[in-house]
N, C-alpha and C positions, 0 to 999 in steps of 0.2 A: 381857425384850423391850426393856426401854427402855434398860437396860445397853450393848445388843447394836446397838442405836439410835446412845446414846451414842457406842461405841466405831468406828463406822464414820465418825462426824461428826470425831472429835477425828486420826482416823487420818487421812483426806482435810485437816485443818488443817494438819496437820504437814508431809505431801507438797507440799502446796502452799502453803509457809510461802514468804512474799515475801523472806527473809533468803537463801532455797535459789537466787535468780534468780541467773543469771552464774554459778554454782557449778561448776565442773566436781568432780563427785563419782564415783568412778570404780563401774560398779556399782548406784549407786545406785536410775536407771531398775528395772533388773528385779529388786530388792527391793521396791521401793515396789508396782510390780507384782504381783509376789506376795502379799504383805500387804493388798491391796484384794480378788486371788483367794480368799484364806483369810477376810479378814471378809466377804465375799459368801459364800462357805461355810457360814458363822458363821450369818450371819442365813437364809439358808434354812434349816439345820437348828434354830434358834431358833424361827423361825413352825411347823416344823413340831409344834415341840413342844406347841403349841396346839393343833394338829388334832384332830377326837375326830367319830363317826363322826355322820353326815347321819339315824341310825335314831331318835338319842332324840325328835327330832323328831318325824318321820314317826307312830310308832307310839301319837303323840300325839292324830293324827288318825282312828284306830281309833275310840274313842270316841265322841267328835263325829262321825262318821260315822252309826255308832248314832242318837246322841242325833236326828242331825237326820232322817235316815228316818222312824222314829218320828212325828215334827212333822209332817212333809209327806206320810205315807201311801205312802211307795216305795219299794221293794225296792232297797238299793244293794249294793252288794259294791265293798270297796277294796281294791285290788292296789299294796304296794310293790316297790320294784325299788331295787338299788343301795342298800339302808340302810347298809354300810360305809361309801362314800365318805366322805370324810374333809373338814371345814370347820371354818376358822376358829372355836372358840367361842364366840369373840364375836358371830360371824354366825348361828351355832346360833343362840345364845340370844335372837335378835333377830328370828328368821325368821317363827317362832311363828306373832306375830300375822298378818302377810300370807296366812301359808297359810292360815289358819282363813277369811278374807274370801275364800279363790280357791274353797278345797276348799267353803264355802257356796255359794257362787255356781253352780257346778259343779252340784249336786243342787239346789238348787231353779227357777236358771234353765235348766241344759243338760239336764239327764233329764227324758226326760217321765213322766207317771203311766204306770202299770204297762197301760192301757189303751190309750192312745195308742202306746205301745211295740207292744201286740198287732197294731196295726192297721198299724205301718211294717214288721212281719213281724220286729219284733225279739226277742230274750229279755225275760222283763218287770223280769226284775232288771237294773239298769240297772249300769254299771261308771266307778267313778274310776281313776285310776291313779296314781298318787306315783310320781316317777322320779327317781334321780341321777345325773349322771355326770361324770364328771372331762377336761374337754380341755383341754389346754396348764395355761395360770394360773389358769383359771376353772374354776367348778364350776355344769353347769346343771342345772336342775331343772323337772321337767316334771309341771303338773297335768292331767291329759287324762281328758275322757269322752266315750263313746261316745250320747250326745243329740240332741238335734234340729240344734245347731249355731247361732251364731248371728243374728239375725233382720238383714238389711243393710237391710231397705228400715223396721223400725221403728226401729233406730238411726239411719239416715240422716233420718227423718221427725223426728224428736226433736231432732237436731244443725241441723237448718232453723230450728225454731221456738225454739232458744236462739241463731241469730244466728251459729251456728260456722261455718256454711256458706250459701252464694249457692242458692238452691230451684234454679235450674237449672242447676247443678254436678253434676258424676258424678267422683267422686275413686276412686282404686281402693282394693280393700278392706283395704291395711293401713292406711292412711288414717280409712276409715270404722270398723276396729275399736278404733282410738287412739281414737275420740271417749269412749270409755264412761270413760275417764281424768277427763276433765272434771270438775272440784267439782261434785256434787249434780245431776250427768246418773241417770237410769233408767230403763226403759224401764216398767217395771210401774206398772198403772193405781192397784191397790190395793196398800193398807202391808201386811205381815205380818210373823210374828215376824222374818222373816229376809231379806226386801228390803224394794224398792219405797220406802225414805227419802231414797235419791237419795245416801248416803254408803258409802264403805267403798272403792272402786276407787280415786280417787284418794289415798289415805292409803296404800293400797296401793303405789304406784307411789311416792310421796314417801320409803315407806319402805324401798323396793330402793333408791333413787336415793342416799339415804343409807349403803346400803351398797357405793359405788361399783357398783352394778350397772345392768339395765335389764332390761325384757318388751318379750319378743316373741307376737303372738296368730297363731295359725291354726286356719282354722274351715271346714267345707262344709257348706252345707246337709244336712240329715237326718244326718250323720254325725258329727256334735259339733264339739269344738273343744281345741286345744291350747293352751294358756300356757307359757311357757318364759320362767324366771329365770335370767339370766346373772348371776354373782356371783364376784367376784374369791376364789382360796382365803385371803388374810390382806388382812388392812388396814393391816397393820405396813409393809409396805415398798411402794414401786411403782414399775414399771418407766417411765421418763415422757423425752419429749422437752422440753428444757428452752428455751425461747423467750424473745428480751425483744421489748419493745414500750415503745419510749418507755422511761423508767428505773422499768420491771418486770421479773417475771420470772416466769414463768407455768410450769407442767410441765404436759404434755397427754400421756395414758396412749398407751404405745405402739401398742397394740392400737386406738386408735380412728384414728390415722392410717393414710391412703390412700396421702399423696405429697406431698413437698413440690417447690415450682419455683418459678422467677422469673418472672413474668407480662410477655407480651410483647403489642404493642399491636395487634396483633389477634385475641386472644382477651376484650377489653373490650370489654362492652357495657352500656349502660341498659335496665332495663324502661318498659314505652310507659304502664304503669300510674301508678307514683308515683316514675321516674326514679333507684330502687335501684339499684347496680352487679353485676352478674353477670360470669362470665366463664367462657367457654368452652372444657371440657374433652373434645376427644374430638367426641362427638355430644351431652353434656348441657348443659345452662347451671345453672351452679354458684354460690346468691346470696354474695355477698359481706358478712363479719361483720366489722368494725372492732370492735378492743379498746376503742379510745376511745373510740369512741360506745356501745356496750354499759355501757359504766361512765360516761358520761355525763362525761366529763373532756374540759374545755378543750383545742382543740389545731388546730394547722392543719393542713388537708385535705390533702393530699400526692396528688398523682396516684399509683395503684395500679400504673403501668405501669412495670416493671425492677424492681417489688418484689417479695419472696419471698412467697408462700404457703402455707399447710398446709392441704392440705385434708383434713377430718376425716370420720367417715360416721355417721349418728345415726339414728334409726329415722323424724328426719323426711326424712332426706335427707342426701345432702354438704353443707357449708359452710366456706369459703374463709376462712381465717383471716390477712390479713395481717400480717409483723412486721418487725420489724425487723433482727432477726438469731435463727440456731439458735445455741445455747450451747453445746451437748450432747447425747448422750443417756446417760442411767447412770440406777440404782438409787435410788431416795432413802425418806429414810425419812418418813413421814409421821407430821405430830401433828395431832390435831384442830381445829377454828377456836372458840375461845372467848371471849364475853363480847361486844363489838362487833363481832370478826371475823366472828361466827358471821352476820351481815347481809351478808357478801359475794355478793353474786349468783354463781350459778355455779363455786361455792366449794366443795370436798371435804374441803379440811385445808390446812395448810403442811408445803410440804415444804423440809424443811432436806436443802441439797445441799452438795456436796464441797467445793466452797469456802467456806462458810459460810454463805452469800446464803439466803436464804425466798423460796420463790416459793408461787405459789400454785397451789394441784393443780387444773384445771378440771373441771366433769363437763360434758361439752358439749351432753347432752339436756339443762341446763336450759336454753340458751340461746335456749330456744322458751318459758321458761314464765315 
């Protein structure tokens, strides 16, 4: 893989060797062309080689399932689906632990006892479900039970008295189901083997986020609730719009941009709260994220008006990325951030692009944490 890494990085040098400028090389164009088609080739079927199916996992959770019934006195039954699907190894062998914190979660928070179940007219064996499935680049995966669903107004009670939220706020409910994300949020009064510590969701979420991914929750009263992992199939290469800002160079996954435009002076506005810049897309107001100030880098304020934007979509909302110029977009391959890098805010890897340059791969939901 790193070969295959290699060979795309040294391939794009050579295309774009500064000696080739002025050249009239006849032909040349739609060789170099090709040659980029075949090592894109190369490397899809390279990550594929990595692939290996989403079951060893899953069937991992057979057990623990067991085990945990048992503990808590309820009749569960687990249903997989999709155990072929096909994931990155490396994300196999990392998923593990996250699942083990949902699929508990799942039976001790989401099922209720085999009594309570009687009385909402349901079966008393209560049901998980492990799901896989493969769309476009990503692979998602779905924890779902059939339980009481979860509680909005004790999550929301709990998110008041840590200060996350205003007492007389009403946010809607994807909103209020992020809160349970929060370090050492829970809603359970008492500790047991298997809550109630106030740990394990956010580590949870740190550790999709690490694997370029993100959760999404939905939930109904009495009817349980769903979680769904969106997760890229390899980590080797990424498809990214390539951006500077000032003398950087950023890649932002294609898949999380919306649209980029040139911002025109009257879709600028301030908030009446603490005088942030938004700007109007449409019927939303969209806040506005500066590189600079996010990385906290000296630099002069620049009116926002005639300059380009991307705006990105994150599970807390759009956010309006100003820059300075689009570079590109292409394939690039990523290597991880290590030793000092690894403190970059909002940092996924470096990605080494066709002309040589490192930018930096962004994940944009941290840009909330």
């Amino acid at each position: 893989m790193d070969l295959v890494g290699e060979l795309g990085l040294v391939s794009s040098e050579i295309i774009n060797h500064p000696e080739l400028e002025g050249l009239e090389l006849k032909g040349f164009d739609s060789s170099a062309h090709r040659l980029e088609g075949l090592i894109r080739e190369i490397q899809d079927e390279s990550s594929g080689l990595r692939l290996v199916p989403v079951g060893s996992v899953f069937k991992r959770m057979q057990r623990l399932v067991r085990d945990v019934s048992k503990q808590i006195n309820k009749e569960i039954a687990l249903v997989l689906i999709g155990e072929d699907t096909e994931v990155d190894k490396v994300i196999v062998d990392r998923l593990y632990d996250p699942l083990v914190h949902l699929v508990r979660n799942s039976a001790d928070h989401g099922l209720e006892n085999p009594e309570e179940r009687r009385k909402a007219g349901k079966s008393e064996k209560g049901t998980i479900t492990l799901a896989a499935y493969q769309q476009g680049g990503e692979v998602q995966i779905l924890i779902k039970d059939d339980g009481k669903g979860m509680n909005r107004e004790a999550i929301l009670g709990r998110a008041v008295e840590r200060g996350l939220i205003g007492a007389d706020e009403d946010p809607d409910d994807e909103t209020v189901w992020n809160f349970i994300f929060d370090a050492g949020f829970s809603t359970n009064e008492q500790v047991s083997k298997l809550s109630g510590r106030g740990v394990g969701m956010d580590v949870v979420k740190t550790s999709i986020q690490d694997l370029r991914g993100r959760i999404e929750i939905k939930s109904q009263q009495g009817l349980g609730s769903t979680l769904t992992l969106r997760i890229p199939l390899t980590l080797a290469f990424l498809d990214a719009m390539v951006v500077r800002q000032g003398n950087r160079l950023y890649a932002i996954p294609v898949d999380v941009v919306s649209e980029a435009f040139k911002v025109q002076e009257k879709q600028v506005t301030t908030t009446a709260v603490d005088g942030s810049e938004v700007i109007r897309v449409r019927d939303a107001l969209v806040p506005v994220l500066r590189l600079e100030d996010f990385y906290q880098e000296d630099h002069d304020h620049q009116a926002i008006v005639g300059t380009v934007v991307v705006l990105v979509h994150t599970s807390h909302g759009e956010v309006a990325l100003p820059i300075d110029e689009i570079v590109s977009q292409q394939q690039v391959t990523m290597k991880p951030l290590q030793g000092q890098l690894k403190q970059i805010r909002a940092g996924v890897g470096c990605a080494m692009l066709a002309s040589g340059d490192i930018a930096i791969a962004l994940d944009c939901e941290r840009f909330f944490s």
